[in-house]
N, C-alpha and C positions, 0 to 999 in steps of 0.2 A: 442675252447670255444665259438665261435662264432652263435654255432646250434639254440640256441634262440633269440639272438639280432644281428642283422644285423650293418654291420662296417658301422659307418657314414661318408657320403662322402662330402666334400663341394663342392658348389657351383662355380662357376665364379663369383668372386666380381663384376663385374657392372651390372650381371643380375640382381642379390640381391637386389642389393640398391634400385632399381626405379627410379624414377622421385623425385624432389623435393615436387611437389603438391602431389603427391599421401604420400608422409606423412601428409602435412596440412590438406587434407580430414576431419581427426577427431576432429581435432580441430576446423574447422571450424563448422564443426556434433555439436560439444560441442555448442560450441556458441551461435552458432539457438539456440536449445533445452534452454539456460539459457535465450534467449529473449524470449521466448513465454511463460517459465512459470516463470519467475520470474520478467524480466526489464518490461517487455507491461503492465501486470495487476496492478502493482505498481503506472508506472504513468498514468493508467486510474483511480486508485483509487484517487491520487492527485488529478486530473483533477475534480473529483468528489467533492473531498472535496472544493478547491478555486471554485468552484461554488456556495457551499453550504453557506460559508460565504461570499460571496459577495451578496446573496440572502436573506440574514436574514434582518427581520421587525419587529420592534415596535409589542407587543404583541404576539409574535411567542412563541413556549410554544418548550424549548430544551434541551438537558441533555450535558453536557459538558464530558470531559475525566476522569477528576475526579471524575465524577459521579453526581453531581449537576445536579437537576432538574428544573425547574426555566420557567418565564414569561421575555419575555425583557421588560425592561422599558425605558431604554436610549441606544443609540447605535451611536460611533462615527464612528473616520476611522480606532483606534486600540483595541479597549475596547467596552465592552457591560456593560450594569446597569443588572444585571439580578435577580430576588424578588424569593427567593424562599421559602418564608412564609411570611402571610401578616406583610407586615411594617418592613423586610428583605429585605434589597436590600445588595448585594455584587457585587463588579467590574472584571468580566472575559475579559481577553484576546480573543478575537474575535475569533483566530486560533483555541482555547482549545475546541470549538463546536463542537462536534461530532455526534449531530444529532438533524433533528429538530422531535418533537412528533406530533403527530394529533391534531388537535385545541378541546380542551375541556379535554382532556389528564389528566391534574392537573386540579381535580375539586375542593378541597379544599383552593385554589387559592382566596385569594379578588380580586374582579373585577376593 
């Protein structure tokens, strides 16, 4: 019965096995591949961000996470005053900034 599948012979078990590294190989394979596209762009992205708030000014015109559009008016070391309709002011968390807009952005803004 053997005419179409050939009888399977085994090996020598030490040939088999290898080395210890030559299994880590993949693993290590894996790993790279999860820092380049997952851990590195992440905290470039952070990096980007603790710049962006440390960089906010009086008058900066920014949209928070929540979606708030907004002028700063006050800005401490944890919180912003941020106006966003005249004689609107609301108190955001400095972190929740998510981006700052081009200056003239909110025209309908009181000066």
């Amino acid at each position: 019965m053997s005419f179409f599948i050939s009888d399977a012979m085994a090996e020598n078990g030490a040939a088999a096995s290898g080395s210890g590294f030559e299994a880590l190989i993949p693993l290590i394979l894996l790993f790279v591949v999860f820092y380049f596209l997952l851990i590195r762009p992440q905290q470039k992205k952070v990096k980007e961000h603790k710049k962006l708030v440390e960089a906010l000014s009086k008058g900066a015109e920014v949209v928070t996470y929540g979606g708030l559009a907004g002028k700063i008016r006050e800005l401490d070391e944890s919180f912003i005053d941020l106006e966003i309709a005249p004689n609107v002011t609301v108190k955001v968390e400095r972190q929740n900034v998510a981006r700052e807009l081009p200056k003239g952005t909110l025209k309908g803004q009181a000066e």
